[in-house]
N, C-alpha and C positions, 0 to 999 in steps of 0.2 A: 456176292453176285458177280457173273462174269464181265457183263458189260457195262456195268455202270455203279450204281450202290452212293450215298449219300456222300462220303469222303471225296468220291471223284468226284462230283456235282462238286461240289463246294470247293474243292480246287480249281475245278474249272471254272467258274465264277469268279472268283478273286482275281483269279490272272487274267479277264475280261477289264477294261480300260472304261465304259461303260457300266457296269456293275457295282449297282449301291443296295447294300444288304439290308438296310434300311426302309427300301423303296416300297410302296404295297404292292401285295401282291400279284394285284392286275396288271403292275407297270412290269414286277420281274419277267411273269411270264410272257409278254409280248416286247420284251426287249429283244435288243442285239443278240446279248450273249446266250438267251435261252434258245433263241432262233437257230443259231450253231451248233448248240448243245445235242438240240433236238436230231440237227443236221448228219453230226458225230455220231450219236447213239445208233441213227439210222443205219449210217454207211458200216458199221460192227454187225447188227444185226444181218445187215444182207451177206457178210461173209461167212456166218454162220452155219453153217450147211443142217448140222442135224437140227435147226429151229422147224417143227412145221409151220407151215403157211396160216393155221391158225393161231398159234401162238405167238407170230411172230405180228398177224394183223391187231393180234388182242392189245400187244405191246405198245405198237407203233400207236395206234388208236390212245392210248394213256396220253401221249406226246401229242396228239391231235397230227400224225402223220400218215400221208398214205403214199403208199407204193404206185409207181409209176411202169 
């Protein structure tokens, strides 16, 4: 995967200061570091160029992110 894929999630988590792997789920995903995560993935996405605007709404939507 280009912008993301499970390996990077999980490094980027670890190296979150806030981030317990342990935590349930509802706590990971509305943490800090998911909130960044989310953040990151976005700001990749939008430099994207050949993404269409629907695949790129279908994405961001997974993340529960919209474009501004």
């Amino acid at each position: 995967m280009r912008v993301g894929g499970n390996r990077k999630a999980k490094d980027f988590f670890s190296s979150q200061d806030d981030w317990d792997d342990a935590a349930p789920i509802q706590r990971k995903y509305n943490s800090r570091a998911a909130a960044l995560y989310k953040d990151k993935v976005r700001k990749i996405l939008k430099e994207i160029h050949h993404v269409s605007p629907l695949i790129l709404s279908q994405v961001l939507a997974m993340f529960s992110v919209q474009l501004h």
